[in-house]
Z-matrix of the N, CA and C atoms (Angstrom, degrees):
N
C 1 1.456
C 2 1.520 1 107.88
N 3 1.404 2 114.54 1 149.39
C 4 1.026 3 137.53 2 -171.07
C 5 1.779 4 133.18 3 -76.24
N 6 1.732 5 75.04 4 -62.08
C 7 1.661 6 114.52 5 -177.20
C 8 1.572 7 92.38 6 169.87
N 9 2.019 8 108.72 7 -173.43
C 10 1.534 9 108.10 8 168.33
C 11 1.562 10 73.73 9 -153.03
N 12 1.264 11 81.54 10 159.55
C 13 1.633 12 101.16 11 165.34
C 14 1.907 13 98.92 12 -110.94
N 15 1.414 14 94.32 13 155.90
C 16 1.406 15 121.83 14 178.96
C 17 2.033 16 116.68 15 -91.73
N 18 1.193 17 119.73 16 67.39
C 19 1.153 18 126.39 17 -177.27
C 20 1.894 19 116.97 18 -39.13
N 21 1.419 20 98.48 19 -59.54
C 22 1.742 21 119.85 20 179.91
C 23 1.443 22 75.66 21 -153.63
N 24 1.889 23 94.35 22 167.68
C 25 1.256 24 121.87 23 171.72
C 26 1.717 25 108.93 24 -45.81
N 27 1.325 26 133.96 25 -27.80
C 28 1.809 27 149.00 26 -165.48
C 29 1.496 28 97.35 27 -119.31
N 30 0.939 29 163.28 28 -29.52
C 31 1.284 30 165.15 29 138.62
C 32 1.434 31 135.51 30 -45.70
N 33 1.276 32 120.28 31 97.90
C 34 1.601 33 106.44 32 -155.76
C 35 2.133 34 88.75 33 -134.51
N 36 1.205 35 101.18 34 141.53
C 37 1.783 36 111.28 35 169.98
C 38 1.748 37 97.51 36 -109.88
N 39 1.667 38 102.84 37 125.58
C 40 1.171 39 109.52 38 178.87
C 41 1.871 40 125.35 39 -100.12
N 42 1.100 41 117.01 40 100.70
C 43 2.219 42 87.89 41 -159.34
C 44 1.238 43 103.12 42 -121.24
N 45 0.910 44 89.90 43 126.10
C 46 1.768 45 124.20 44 177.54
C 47 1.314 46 113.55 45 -105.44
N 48 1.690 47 117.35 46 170.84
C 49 0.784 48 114.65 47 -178.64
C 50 1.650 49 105.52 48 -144.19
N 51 1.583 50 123.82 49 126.71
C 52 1.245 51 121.70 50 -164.11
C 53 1.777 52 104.33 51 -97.49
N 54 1.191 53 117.45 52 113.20
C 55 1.349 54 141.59 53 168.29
C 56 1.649 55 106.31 54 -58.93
N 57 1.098 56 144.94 55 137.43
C 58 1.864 57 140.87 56 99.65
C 59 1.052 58 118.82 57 -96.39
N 60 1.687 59 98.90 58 114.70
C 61 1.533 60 110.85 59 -169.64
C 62 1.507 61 95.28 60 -77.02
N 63 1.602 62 151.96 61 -5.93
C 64 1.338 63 127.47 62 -175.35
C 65 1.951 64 97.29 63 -108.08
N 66 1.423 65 100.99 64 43.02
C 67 1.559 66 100.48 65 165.06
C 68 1.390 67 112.95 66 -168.23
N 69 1.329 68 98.55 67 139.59
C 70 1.526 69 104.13 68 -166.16
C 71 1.915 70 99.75 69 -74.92
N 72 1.203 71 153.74 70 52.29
C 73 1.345 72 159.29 71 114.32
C 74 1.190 73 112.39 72 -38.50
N 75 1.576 74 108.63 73 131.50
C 76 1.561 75 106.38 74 169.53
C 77 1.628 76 120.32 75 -79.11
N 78 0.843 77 114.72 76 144.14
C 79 1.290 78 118.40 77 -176.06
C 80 1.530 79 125.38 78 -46.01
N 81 1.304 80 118.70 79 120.45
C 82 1.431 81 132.55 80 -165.97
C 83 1.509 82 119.30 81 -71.91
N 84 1.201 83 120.83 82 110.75
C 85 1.825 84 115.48 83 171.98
C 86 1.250 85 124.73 84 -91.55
N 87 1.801 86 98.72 85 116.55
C 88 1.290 87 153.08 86 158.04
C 89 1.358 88 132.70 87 -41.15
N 90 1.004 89 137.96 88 64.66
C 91 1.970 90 117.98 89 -150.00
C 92 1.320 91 96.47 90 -107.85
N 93 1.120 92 125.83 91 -175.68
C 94 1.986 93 119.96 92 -170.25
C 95 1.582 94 93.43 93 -159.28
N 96 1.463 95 139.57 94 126.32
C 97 1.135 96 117.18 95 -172.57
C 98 2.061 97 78.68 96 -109.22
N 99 1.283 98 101.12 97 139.77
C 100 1.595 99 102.80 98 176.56
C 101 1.938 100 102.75 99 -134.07
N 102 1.388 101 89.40 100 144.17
C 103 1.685 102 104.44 101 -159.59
C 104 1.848 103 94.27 102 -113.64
N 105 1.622 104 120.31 103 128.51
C 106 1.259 105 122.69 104 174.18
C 107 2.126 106 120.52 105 -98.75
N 108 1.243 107 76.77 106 14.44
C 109 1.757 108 83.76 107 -155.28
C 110 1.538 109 100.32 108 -65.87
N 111 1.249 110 128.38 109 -9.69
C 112 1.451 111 111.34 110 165.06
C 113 1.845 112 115.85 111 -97.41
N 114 1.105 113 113.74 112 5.59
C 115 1.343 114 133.24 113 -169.13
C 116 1.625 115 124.53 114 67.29
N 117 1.085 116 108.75 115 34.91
C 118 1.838 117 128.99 116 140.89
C 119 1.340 118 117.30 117 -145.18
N 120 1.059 119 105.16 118 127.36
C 121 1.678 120 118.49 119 159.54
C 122 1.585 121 122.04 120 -8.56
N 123 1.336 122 122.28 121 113.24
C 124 1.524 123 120.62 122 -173.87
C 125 1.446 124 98.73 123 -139.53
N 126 0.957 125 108.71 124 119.52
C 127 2.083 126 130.51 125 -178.51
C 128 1.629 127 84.04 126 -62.21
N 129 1.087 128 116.57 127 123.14
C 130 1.558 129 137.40 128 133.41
C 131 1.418 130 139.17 129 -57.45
N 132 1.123 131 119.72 130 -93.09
C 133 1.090 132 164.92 131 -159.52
C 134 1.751 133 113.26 132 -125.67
N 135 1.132 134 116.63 133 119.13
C 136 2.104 135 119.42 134 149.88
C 137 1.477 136 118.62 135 -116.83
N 138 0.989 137 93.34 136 145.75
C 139 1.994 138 104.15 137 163.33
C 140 1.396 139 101.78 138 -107.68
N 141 1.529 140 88.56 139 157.04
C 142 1.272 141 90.55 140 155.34
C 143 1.782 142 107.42 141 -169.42
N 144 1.673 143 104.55 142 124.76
C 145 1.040 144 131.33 143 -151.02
C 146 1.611 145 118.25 144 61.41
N 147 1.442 146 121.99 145 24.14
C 148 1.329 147 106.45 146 175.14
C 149 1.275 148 89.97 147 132.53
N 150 1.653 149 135.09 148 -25.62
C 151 1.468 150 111.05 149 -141.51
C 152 1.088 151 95.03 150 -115.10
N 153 1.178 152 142.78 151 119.68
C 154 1.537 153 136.92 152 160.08
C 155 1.488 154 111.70 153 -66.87
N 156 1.962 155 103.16 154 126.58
C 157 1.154 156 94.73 155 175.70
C 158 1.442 157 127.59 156 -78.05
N 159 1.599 158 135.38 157 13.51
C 160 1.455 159 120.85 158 -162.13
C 161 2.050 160 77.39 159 -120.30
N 162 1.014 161 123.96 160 -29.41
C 163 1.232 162 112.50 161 168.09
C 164 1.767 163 113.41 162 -58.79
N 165 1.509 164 116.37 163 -48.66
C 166 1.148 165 93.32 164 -167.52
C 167 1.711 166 121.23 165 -96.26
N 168 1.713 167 103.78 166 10.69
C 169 1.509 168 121.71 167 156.40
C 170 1.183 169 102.38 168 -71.75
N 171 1.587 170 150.49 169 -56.53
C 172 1.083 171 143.90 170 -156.00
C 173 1.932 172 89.11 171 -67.31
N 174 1.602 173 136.99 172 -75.20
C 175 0.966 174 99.11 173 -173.18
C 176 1.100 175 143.88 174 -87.26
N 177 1.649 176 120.45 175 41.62
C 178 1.510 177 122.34 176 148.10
C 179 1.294 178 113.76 177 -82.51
N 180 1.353 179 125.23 178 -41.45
C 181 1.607 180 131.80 179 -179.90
C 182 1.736 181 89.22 180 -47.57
N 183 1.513 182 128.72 181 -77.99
C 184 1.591 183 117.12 182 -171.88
C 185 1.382 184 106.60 183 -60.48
N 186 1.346 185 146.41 184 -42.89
C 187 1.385 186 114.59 185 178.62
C 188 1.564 187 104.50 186 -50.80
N 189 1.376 188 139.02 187 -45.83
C 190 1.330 189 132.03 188 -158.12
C 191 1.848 190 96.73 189 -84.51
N 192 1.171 191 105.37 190 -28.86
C 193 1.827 192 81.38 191 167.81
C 194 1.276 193 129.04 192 -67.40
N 195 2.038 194 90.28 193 -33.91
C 196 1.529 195 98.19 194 -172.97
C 197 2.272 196 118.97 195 -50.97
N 198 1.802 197 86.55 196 -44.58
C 199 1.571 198 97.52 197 173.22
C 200 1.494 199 121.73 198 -80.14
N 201 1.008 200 102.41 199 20.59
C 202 1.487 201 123.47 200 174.29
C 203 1.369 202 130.05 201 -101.29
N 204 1.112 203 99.59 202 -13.32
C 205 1.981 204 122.98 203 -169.83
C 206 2.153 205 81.68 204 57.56
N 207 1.518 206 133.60 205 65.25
C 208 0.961 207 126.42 206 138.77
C 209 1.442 208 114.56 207 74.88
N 210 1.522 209 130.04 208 13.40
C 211 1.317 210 152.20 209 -123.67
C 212 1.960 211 84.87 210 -112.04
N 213 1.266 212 153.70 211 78.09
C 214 0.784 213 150.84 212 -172.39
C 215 1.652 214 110.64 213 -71.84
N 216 1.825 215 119.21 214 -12.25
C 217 1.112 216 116.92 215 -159.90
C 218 2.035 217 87.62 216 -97.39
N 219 1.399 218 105.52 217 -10.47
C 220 1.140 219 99.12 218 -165.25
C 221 1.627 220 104.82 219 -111.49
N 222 1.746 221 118.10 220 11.06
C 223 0.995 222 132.99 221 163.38
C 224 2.163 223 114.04 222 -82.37
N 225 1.050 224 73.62 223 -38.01
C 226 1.382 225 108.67 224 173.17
C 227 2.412 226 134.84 225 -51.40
N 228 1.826 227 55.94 226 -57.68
C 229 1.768 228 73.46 227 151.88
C 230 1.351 229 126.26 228 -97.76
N 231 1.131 230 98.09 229 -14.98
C 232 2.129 231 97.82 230 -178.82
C 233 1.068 232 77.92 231 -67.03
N 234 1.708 233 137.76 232 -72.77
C 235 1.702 234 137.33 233 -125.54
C 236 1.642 235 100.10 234 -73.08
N 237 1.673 236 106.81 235 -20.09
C 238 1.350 237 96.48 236 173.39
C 239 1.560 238 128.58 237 -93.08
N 240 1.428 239 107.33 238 -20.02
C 241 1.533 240 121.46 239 148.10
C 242 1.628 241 119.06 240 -52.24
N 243 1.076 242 108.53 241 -63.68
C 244 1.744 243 93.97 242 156.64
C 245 1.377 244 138.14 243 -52.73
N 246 0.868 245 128.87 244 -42.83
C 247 1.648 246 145.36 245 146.93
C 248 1.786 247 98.55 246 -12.93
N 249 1.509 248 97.08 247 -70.41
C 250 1.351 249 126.08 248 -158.16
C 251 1.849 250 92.12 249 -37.36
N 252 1.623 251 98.56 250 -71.14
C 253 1.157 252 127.66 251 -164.83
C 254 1.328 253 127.92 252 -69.20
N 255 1.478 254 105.44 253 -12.93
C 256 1.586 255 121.10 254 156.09
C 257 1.316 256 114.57 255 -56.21
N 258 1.751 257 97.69 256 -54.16
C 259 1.746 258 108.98 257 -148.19
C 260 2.221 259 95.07 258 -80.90
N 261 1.325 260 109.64 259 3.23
C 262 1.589 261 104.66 260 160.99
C 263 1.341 262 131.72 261 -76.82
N 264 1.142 263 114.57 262 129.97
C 265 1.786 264 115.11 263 178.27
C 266 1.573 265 99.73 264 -56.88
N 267 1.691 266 95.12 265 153.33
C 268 1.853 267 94.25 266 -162.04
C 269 1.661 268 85.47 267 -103.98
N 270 1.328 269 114.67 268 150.99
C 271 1.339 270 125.86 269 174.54
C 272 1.337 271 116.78 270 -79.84
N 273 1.262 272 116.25 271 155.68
C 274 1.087 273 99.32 272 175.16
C 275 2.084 274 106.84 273 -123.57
């Protein structure tokens, strides 16, 4: 860990920085957004290098509604077609 910033009293940004010591790369930033509002620590949200991932899920979900004519049932089934295709052992 880095430091965190203090969002609200329940809102905390965590940034780190991810090392591989067998490569000369500078070290990659990590951020963790963690939420206290039930009174323990619960991971939200990560970045990484800048990108928040629930920001940049939200705009694939609207590009895919957008080419969708807005079809949420057919947003719906992609995410579960992927699902599908995650949860398969990968061949080799």
């Amino acid at each position: 860990m880095i430091g965190s910033t203090e969002r609200t009293p329940t809102d905390f940004i965590v940034q780190t920085q991810l090392v591989d010591p067998s490569s000369n790369q500078p070290p990659a930033e990590v951020d963790f957004r963690v939420r206290t509002d039930t009174g323990k620590p619960v991971l939200v949200d990560v970045a990484y290098q800048g990108i928040w991932l629930s920001l940049e899920q939200r705009d694939q979900f609207v590009a895919f509604l957008g080419q969708n004519n807005g079809n949420v049932r057919s947003l719906v089934a992609h995410l579960s077609d992927l699902a599908v295709n995650l949860a398969k052992p990968a061949s080799n």
